[in-house]
LOTI-196441 format. One record per residue: residue number from 1; y, x, z of N, C-alpha, C in turn; residue in three letters. Coordinates in steps of 0.2 Angstrom, whole numbers, plus 2048, in hexadecimal, padded with zeros to 3 digits. Last residue first. Example, Ala and Ser with C-alpha at 12.3 -4.5 7.8 and 13.67 -1.06 7.14 Angstrom:
BEGIN
nr = 2; n.north = 7F5; n.east = 840; n.up = 823; ca.north = 7FB; ca.east = 844; ca.up = 824; c.north = 800; c.east = 840; c.up = 827; rest = SER
nr = 1; n.north = 7E4; n.east = 842; n.up = 827; ca.north = 7EA; ca.east = 83E; ca.up = 827; c.north = 7F0; c.east = 842; c.up = 827; rest = ALA
END
This chain:
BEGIN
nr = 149; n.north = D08; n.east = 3B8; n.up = 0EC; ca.north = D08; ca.east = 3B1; ca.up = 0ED; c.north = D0D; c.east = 3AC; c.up = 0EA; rest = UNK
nr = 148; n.north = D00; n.east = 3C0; n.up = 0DC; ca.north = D05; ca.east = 3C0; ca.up = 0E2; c.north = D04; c.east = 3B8; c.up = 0E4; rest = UNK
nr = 147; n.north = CEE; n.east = 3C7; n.up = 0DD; ca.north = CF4; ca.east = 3C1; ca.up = 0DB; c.north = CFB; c.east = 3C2; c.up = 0DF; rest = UNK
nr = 146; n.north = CEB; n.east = 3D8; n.up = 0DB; ca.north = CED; ca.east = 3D4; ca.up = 0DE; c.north = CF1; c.east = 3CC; c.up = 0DE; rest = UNK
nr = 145; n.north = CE2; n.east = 3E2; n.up = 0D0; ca.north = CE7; ca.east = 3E1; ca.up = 0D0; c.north = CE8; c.east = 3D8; c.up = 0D4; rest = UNK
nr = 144; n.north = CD8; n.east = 3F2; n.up = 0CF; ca.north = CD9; ca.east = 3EA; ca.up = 0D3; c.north = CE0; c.east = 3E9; c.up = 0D6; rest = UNK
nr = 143; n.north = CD5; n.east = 3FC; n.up = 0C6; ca.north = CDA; ca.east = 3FC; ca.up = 0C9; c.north = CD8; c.east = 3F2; c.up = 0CA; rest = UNK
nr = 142; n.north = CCB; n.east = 40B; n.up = 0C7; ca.north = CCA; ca.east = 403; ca.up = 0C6; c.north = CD2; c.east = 402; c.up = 0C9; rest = UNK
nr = 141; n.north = CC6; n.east = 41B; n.up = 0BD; ca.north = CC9; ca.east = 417; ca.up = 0C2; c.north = CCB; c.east = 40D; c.up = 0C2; rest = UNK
nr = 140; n.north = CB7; n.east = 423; n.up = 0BC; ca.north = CBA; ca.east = 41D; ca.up = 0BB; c.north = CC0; c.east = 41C; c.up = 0C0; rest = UNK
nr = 139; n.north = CB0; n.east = 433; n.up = 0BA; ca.north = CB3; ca.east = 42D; ca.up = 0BD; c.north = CB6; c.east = 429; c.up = 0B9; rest = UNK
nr = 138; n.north = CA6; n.east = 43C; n.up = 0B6; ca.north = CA9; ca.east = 43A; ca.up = 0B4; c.north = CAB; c.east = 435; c.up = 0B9; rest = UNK
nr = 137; n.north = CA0; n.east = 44C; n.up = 0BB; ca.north = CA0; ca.east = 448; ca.up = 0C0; c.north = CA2; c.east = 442; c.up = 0BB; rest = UNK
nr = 136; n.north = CA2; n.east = 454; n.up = 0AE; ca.north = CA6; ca.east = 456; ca.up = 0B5; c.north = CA5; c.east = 451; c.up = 0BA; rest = UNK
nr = 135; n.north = C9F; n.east = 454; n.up = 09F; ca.north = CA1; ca.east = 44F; ca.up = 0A5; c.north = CA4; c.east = 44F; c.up = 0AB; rest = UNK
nr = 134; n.north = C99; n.east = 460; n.up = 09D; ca.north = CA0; ca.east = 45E; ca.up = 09B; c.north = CA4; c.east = 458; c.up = 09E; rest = UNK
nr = 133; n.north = C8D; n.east = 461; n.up = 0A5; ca.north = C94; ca.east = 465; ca.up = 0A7; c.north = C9A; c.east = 462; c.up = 0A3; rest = UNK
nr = 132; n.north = C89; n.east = 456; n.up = 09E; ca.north = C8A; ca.east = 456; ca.up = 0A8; c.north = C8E; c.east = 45C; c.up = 0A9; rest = UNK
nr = 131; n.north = C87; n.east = 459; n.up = 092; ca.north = C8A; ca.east = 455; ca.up = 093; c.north = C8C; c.east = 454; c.up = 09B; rest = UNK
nr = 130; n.north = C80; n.east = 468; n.up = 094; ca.north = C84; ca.east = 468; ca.up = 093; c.north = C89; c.east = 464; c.up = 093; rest = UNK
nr = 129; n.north = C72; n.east = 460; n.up = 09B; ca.north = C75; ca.east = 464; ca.up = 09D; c.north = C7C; c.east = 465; c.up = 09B; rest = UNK
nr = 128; n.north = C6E; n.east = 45A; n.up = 08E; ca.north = C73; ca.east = 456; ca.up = 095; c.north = C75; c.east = 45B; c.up = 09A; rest = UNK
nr = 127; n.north = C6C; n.east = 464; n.up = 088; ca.north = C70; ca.east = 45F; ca.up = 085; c.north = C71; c.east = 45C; c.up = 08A; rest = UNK
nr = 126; n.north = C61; n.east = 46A; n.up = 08D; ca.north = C68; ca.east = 46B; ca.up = 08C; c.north = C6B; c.east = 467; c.up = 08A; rest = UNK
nr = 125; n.north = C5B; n.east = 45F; n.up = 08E; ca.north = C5A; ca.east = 463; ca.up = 092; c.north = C62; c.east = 464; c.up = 093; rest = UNK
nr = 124; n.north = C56; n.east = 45F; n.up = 081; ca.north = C58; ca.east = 45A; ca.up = 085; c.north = C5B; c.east = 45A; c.up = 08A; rest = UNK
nr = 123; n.north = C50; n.east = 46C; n.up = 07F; ca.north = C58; ca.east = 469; ca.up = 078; c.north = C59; c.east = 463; c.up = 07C; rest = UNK
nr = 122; n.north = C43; n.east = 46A; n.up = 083; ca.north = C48; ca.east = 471; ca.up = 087; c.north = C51; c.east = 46C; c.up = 082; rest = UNK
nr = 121; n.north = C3D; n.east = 462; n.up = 07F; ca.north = C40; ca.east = 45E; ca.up = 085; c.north = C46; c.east = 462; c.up = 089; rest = UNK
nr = 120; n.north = C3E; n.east = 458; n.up = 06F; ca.north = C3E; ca.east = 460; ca.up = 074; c.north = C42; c.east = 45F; c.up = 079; rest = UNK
nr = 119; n.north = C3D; n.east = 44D; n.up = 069; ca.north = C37; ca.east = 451; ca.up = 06A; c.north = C37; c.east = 456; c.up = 06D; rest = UNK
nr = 118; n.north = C49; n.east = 448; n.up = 06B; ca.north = C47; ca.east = 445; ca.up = 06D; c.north = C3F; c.east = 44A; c.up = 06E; rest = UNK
nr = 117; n.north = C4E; n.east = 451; n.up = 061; ca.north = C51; ca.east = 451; ca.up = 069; c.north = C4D; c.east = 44E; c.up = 06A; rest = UNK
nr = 116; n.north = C4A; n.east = 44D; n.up = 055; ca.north = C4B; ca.east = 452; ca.up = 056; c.north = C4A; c.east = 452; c.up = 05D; rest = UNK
nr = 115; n.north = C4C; n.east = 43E; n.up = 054; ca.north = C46; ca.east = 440; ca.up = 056; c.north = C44; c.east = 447; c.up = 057; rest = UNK
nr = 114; n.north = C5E; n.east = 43A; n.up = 05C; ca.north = C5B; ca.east = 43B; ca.up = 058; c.north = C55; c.east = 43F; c.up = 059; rest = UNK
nr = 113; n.north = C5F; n.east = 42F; n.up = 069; ca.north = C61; ca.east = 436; ca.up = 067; c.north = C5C; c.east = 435; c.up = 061; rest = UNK
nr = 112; n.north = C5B; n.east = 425; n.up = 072; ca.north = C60; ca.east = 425; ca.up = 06D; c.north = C62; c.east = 42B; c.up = 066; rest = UNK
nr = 111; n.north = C54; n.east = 429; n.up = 07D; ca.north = C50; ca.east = 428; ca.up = 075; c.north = C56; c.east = 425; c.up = 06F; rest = UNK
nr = 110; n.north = C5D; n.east = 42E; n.up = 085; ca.north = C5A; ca.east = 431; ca.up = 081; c.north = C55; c.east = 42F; c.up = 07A; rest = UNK
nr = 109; n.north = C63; n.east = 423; n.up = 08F; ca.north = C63; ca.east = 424; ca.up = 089; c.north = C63; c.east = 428; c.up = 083; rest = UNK
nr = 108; n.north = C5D; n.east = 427; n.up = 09E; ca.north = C5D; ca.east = 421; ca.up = 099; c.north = C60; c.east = 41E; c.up = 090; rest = UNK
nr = 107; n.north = C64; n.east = 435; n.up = 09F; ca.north = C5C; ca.east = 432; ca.up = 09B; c.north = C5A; c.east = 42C; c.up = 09B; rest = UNK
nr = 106; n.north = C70; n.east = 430; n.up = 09F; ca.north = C6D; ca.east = 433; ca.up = 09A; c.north = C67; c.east = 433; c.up = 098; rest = UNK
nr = 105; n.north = C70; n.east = 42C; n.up = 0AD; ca.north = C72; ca.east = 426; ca.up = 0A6; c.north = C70; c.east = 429; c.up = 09F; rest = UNK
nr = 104; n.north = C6A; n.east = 435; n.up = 0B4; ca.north = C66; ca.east = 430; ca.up = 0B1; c.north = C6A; c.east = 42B; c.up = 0AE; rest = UNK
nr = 103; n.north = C76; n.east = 43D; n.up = 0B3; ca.north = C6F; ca.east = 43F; ca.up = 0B1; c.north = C6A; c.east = 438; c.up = 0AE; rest = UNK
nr = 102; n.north = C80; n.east = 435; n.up = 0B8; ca.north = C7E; ca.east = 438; ca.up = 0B1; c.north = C79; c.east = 43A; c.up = 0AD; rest = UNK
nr = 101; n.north = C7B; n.east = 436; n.up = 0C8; ca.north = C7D; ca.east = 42F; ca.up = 0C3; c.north = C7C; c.east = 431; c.up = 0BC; rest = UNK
nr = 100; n.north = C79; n.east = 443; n.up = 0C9; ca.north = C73; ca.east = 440; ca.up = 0C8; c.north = C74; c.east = 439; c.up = 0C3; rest = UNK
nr = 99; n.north = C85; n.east = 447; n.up = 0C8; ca.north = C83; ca.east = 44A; ca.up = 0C4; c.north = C7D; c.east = 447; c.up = 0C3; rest = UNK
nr = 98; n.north = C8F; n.east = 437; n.up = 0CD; ca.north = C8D; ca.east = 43D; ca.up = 0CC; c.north = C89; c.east = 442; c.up = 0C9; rest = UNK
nr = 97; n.north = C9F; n.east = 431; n.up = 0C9; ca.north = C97; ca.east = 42E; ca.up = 0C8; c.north = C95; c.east = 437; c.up = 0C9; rest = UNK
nr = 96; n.north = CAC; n.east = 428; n.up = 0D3; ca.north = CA7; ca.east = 430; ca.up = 0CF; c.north = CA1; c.east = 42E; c.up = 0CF; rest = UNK
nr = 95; n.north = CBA; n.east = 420; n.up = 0D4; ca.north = CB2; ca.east = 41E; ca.up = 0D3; c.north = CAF; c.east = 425; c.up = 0D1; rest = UNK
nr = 94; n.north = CC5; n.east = 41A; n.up = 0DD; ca.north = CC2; ca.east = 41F; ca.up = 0D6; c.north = CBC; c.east = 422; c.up = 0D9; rest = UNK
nr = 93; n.north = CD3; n.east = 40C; n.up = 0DB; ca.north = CCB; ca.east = 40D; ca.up = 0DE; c.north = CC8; c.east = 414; c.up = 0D9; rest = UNK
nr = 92; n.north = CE0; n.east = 407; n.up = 0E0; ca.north = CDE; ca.east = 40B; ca.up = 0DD; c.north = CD9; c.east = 40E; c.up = 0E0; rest = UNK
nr = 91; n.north = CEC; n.east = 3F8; n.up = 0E0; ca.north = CE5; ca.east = 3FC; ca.up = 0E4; c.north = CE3; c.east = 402; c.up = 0E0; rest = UNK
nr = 90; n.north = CFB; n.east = 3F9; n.up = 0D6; ca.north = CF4; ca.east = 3F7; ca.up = 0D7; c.north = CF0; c.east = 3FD; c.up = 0DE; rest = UNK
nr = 89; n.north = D06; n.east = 401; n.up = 0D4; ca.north = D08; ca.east = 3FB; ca.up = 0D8; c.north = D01; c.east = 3F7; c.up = 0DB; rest = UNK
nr = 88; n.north = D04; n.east = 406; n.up = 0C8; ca.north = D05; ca.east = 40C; ca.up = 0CE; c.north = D08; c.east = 406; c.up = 0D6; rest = UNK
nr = 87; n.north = CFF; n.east = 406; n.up = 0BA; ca.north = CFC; ca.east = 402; ca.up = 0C2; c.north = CFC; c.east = 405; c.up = 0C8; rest = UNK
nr = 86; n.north = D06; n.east = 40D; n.up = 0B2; ca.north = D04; ca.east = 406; ca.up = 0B1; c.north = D01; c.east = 401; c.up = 0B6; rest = UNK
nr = 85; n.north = D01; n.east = 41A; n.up = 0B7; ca.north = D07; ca.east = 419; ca.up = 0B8; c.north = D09; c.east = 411; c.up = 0B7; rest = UNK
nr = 84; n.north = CF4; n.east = 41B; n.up = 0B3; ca.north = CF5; ca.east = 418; ca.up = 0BA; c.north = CFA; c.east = 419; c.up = 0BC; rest = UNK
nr = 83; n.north = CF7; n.east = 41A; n.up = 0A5; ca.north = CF3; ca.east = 414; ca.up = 0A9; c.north = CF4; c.east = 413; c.up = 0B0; rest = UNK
nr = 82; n.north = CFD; n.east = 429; n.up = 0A4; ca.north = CFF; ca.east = 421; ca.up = 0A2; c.north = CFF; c.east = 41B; c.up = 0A4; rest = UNK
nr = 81; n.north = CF3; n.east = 430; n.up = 0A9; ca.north = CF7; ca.east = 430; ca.up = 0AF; c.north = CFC; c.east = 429; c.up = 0AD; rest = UNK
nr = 80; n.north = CE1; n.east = 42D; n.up = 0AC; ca.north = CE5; ca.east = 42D; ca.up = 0A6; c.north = CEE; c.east = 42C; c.up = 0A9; rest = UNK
nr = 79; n.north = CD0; n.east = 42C; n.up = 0B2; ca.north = CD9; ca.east = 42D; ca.up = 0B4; c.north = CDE; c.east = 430; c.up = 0AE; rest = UNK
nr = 78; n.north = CCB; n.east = 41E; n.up = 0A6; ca.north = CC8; ca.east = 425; ca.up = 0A8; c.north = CD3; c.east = 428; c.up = 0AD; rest = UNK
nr = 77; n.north = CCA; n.east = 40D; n.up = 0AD; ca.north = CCC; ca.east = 413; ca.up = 0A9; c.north = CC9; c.east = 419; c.up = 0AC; rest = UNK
nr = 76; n.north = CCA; n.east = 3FE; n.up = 0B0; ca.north = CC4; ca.east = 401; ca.up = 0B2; c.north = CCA; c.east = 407; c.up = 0AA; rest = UNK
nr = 75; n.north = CD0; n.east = 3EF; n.up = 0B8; ca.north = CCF; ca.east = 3F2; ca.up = 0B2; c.north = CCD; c.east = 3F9; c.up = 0B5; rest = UNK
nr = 74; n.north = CD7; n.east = 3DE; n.up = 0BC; ca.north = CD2; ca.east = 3E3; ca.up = 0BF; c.north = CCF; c.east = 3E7; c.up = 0B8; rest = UNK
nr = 73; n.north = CE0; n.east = 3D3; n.up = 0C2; ca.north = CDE; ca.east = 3D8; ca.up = 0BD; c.north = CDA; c.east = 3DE; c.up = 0C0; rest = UNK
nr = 72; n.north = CE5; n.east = 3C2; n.up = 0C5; ca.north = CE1; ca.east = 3C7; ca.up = 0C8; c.north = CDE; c.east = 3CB; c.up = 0C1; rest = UNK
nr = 71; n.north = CF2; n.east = 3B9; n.up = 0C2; ca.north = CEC; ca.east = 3BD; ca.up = 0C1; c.north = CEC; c.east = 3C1; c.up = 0C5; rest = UNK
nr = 70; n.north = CFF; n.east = 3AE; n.up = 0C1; ca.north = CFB; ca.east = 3B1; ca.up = 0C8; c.north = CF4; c.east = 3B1; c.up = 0C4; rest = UNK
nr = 69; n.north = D0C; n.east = 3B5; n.up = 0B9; ca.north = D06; ca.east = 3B2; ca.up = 0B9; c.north = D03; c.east = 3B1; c.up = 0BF; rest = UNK
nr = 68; n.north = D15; n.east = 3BF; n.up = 0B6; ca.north = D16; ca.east = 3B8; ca.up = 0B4; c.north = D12; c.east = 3B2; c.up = 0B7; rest = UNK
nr = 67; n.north = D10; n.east = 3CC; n.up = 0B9; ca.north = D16; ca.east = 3CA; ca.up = 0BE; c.north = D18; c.east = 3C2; c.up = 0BC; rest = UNK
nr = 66; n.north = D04; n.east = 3CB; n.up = 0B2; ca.north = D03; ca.east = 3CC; ca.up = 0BA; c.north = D09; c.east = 3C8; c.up = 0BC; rest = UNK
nr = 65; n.north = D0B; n.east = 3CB; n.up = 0A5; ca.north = D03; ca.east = 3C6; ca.up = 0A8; c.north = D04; c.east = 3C5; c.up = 0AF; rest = UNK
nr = 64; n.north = D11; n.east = 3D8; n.up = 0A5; ca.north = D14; ca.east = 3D2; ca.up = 0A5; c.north = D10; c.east = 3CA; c.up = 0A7; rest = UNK
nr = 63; n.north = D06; n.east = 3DF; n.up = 0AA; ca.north = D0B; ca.east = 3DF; ca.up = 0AD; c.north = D0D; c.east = 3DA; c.up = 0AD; rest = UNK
nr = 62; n.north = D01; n.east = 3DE; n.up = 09B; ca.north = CFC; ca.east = 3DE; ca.up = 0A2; c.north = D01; c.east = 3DC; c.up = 0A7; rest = UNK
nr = 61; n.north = D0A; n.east = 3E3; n.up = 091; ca.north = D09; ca.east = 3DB; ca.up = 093; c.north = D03; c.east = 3DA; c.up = 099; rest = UNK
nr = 60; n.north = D08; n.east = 3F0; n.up = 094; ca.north = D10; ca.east = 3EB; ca.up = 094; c.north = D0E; c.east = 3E5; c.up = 097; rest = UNK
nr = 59; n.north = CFE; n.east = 3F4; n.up = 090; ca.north = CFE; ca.east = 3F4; ca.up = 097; c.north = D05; c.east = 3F1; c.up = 099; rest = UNK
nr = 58; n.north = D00; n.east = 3F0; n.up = 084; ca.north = CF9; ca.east = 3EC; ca.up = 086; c.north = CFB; c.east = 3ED; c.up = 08E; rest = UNK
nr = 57; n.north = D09; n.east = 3FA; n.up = 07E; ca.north = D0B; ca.east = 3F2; ca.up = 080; c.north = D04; c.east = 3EE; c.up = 084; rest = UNK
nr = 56; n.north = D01; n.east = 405; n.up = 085; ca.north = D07; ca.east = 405; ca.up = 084; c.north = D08; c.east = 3FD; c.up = 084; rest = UNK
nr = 55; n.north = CF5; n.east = 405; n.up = 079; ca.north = CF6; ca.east = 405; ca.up = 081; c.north = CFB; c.east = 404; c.up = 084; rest = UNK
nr = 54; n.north = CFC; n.east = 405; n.up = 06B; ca.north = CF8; ca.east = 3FE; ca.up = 070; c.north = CF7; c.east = 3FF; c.up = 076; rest = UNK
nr = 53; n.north = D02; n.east = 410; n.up = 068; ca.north = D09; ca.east = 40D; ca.up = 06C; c.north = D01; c.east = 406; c.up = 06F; rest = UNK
nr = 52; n.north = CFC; n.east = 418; n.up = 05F; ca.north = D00; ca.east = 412; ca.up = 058; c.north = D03; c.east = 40C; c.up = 060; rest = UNK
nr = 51; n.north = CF5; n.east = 41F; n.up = 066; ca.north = CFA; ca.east = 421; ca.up = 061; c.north = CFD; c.east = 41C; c.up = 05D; rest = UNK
nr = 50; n.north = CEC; n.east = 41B; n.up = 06E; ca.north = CF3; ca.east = 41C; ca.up = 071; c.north = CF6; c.east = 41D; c.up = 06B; rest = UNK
nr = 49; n.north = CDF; n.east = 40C; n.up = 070; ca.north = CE3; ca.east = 412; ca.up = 06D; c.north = CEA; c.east = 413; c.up = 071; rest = UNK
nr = 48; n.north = CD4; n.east = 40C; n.up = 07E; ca.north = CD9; ca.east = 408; ca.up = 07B; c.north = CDC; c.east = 40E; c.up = 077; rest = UNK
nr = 47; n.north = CD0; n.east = 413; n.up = 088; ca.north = CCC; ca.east = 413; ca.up = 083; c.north = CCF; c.east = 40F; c.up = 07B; rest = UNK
nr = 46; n.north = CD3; n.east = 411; n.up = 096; ca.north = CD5; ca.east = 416; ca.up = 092; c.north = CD2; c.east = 418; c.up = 08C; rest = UNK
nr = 45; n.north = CCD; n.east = 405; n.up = 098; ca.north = CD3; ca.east = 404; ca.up = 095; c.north = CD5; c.east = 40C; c.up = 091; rest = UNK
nr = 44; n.north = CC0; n.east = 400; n.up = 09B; ca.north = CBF; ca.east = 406; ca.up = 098; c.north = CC5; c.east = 408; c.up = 096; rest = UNK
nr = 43; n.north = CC3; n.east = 3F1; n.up = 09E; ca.north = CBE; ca.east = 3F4; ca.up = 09F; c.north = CBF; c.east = 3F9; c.up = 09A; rest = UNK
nr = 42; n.north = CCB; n.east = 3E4; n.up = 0A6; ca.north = CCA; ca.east = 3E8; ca.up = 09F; c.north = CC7; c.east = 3ED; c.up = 0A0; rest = UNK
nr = 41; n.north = CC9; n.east = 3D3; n.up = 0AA; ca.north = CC7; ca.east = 3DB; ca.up = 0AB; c.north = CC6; c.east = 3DD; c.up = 0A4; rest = UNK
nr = 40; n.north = CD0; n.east = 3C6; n.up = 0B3; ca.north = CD3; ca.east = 3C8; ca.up = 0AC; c.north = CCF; c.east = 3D0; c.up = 0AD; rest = UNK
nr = 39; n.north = CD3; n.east = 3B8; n.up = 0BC; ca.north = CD0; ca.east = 3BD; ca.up = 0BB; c.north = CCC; c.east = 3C0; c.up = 0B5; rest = UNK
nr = 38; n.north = CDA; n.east = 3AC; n.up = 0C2; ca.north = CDA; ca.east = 3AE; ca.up = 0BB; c.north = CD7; c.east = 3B3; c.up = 0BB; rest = UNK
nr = 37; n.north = CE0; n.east = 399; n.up = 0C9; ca.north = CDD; ca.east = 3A0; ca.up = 0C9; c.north = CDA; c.east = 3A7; c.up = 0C3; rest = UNK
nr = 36; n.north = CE2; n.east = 38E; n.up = 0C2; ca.north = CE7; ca.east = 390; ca.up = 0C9; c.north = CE5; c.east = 397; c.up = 0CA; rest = UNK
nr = 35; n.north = CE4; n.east = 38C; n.up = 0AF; ca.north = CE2; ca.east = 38F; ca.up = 0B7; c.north = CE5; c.east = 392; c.up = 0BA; rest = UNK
nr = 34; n.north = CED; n.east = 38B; n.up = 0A5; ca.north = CE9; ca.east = 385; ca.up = 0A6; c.north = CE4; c.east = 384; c.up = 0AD; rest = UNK
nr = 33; n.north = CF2; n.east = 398; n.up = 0A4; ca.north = CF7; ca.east = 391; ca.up = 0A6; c.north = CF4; c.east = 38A; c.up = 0A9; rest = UNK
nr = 32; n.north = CEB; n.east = 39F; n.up = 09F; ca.north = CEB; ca.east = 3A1; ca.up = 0A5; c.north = CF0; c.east = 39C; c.up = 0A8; rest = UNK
nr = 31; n.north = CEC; n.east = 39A; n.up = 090; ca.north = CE7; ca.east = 397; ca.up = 094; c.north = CE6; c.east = 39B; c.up = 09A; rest = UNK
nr = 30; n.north = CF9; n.east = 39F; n.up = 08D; ca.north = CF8; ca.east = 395; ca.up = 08C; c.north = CF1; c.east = 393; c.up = 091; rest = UNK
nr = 29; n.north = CF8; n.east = 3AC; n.up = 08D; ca.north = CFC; ca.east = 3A9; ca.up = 092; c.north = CFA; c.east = 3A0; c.up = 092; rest = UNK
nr = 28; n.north = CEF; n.east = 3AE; n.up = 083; ca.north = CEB; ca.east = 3AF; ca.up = 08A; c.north = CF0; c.east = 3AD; c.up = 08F; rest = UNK
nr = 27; n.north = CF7; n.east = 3AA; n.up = 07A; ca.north = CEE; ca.east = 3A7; ca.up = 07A; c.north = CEF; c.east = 3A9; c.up = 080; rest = UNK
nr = 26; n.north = D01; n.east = 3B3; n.up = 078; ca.north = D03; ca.east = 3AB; ca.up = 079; c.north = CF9; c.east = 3A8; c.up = 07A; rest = UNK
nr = 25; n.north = CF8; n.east = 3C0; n.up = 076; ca.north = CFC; ca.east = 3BE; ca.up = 07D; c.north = CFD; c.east = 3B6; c.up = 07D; rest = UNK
nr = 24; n.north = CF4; n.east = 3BE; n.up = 069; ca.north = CEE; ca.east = 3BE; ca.up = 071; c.north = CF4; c.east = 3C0; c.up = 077; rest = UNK
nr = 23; n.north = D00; n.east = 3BF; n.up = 065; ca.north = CF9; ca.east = 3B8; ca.up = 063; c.north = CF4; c.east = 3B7; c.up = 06A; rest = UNK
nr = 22; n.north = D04; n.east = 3CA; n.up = 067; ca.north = D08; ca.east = 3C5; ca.up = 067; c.north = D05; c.east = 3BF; c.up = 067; rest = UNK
nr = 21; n.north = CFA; n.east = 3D6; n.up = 062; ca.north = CFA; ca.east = 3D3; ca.up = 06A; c.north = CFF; c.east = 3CE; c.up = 069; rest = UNK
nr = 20; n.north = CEF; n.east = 3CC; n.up = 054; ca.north = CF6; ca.east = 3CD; ca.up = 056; c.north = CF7; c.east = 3CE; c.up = 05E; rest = UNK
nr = 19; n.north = CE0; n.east = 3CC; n.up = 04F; ca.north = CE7; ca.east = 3C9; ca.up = 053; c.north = CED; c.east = 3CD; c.up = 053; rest = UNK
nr = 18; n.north = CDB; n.east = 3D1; n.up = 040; ca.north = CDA; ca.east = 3D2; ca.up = 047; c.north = CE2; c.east = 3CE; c.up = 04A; rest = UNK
nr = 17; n.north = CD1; n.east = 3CB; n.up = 032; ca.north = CD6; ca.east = 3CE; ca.up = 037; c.north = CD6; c.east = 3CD; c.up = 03F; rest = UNK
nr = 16; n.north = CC7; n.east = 3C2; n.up = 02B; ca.north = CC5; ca.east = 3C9; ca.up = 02C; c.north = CCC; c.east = 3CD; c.up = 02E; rest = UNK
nr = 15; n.north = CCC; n.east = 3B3; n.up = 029; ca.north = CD0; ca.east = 3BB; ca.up = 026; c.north = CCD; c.east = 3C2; c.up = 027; rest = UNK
nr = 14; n.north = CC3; n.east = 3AF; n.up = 031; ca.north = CC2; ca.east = 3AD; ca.up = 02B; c.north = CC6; c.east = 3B4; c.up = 025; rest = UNK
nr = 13; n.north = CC4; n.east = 3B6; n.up = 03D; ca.north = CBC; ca.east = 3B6; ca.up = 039; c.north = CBF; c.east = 3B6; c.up = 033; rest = UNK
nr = 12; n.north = CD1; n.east = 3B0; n.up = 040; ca.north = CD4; ca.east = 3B4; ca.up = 03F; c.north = CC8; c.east = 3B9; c.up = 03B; rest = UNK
nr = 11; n.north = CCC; n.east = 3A0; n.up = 042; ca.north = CD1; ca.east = 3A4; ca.up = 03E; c.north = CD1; c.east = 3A8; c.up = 03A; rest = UNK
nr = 10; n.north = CC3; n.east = 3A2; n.up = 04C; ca.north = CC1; ca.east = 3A1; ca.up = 047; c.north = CC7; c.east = 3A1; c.up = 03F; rest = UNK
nr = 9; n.north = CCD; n.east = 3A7; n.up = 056; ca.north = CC7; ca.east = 3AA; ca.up = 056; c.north = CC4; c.east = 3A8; c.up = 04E; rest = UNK
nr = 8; n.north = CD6; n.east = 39A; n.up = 058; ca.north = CD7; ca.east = 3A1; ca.up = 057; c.north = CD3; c.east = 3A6; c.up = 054; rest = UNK
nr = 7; n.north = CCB; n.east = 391; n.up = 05B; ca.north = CCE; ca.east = 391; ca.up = 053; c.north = CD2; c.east = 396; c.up = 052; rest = UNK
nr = 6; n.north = CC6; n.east = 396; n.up = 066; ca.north = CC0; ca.east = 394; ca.up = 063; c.north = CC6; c.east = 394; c.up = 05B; rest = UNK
nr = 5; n.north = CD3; n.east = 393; n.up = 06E; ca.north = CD0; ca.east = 399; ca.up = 06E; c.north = CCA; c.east = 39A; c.up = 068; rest = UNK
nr = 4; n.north = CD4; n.east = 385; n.up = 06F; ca.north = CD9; ca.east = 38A; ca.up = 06B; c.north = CD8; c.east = 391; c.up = 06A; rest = UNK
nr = 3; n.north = CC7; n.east = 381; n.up = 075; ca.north = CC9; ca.east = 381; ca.up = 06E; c.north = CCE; c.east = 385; c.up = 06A; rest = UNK
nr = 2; n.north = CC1; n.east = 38D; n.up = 080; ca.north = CC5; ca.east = 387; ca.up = 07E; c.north = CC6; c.east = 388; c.up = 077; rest = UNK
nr = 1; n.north = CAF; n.east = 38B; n.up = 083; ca.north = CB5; ca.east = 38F; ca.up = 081; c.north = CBA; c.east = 38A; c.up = 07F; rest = UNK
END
């Protein structure tokens, strides 16, 4: 790991605070500078906050990353019309998982559940029954984003 990243990081421990996106921008421009290549993935972006405007500058500086830079971005949302007005210049890949897909990601984590649920197969049953209907299929969208030359 690089050093300046390594002192940032141990910094910001010591205070028990969080960065600044202004801190973690000048960081991630200094070391997408150091490489002729850059690939950068955000994963679950519609999960970033809206109310206090971080999606919103986060999806600024992806942009300004991209048009400054030569990165490759690549990020993964539920369809959220913000986001994919954010990357209405990007590939757009949309992914449905389907009623089996959930089914068995659910029963891979059933034993999560409290002992109650876990002892009744009819309350398990339902319970992802319900979670597959309110799911509707759930997708992802990926937006793979191109170097420029």
């Amino acid at each position: 790991m690089l050093q300046s990243i390594k002192d940032l990081y141990n910094h910001y421990k010591q205070k028990q605070s969080r960065l600044s996106l202004e801190e973690v921008s000048r960081t991630l421009y200094s070391v997408v500078a150091m490489y002729s290549r850059v690939f950068i993935i955000v994963d679950a972006l519609d999960e970033c906050q809206v109310s206090d405007g971080c999606r919103t500058r986060f999806l600024s500086e992806i942009s300004s990353l991209q048009a400054k830079c030569a990165v490759n971005h690549f990020a993964t949302s539920r369809p959220i019309p913000e986001i994919k007005e954010g990357f209405k210049e990007s590939i757009l890949l949309e992914i449905r998982a389907s009623e089996d897909d959930v089914r068995r990601y659910l029963n891979g984590h059933i034993f999560q559940l409290p002992g109650f649920v876990r002892r009744s197969l009819e309350l398990q049953e339902e319970i992802k029954s319900e979670i597959i209907r309110s799911v509707d299929g759930m997708y992802v969208l990926s937006f793979p984003l191109q170097t420029k030359a």
